[in-house]
N, C-alpha and C positions, 0 to 999 in steps of 0.2 A: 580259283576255287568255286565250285558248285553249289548253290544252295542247299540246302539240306533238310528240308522238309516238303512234304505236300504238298504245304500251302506257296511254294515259292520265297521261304521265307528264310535267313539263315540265323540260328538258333544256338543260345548258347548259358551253360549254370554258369553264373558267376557268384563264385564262395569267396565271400567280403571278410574280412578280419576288422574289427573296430575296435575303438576304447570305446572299455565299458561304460564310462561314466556320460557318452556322448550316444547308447548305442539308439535310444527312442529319435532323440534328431536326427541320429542316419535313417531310420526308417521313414520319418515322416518326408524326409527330403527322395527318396529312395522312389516314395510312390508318387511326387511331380513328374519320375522321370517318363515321358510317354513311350518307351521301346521296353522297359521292364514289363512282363506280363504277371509276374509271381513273384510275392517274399515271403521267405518265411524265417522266423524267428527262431534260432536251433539253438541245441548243445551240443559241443561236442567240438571238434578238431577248429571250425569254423564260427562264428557269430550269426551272420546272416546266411540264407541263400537265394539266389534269386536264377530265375530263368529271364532272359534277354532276348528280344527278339527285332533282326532288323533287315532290308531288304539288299546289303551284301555285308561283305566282312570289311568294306571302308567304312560301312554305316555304323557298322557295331565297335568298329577300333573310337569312330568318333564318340561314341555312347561311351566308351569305358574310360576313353583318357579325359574328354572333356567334361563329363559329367558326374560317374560317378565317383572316380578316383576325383575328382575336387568338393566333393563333398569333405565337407568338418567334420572329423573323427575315423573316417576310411582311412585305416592305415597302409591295409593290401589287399590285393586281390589273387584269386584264382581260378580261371575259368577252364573248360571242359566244352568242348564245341558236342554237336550235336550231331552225330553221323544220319544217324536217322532210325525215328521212333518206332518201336515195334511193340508198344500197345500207348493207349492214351485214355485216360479218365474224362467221358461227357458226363459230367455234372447239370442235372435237369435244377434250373431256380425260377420259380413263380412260371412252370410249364412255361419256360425259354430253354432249349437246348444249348447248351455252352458246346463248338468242337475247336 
């Protein structure tokens, strides 16, 4: 499989299902992980969601089973690869451009 972004990079949502009573340790443990780029805290069908990013699909199988699937309170996952973006939000902070 081909990478799937721009940057050379392959991309991918990962929608975390947690116990609730664990869900603030999933997070905090969530943003150790250095391949996670985004979480965000939902309602709805999922708990978490996060966008994962790694430089192939062994990198990111390794990201999902050895790290965040061994997280305390990740009961499941479901991810959603990333074919490829067709728009993307550059958020300006402290006049640094984020792409």
């Amino acid at each position: 499989m081909e990478n799937n972004d721009s940057h050379g990079r392959f991309e991918a949502s990962v929608n975390i299902f947690v116990d609730p009573s664990q869900k603030a340790q999933v997070i905090d443990a969530l943003e150790k992980v250095e391949n996670i780029e985004e979480i965000y805290d939902v309602k709805g069908e999922f708990d978490i969601v996060s966008i994962v990013s790694a430089s192939s699909v062994e990198e990111f199988r390794n990201v999902l089973h050895k790290k965040i699937m061994k997280i305390k309170g990740v009961k499941s996952t479901l991810v959603s690869v990333v074919l490829r973006a067709h728009k993307r939000i550059n958020i300006p902070i402290n006049n640094i451009q984020l792409q």
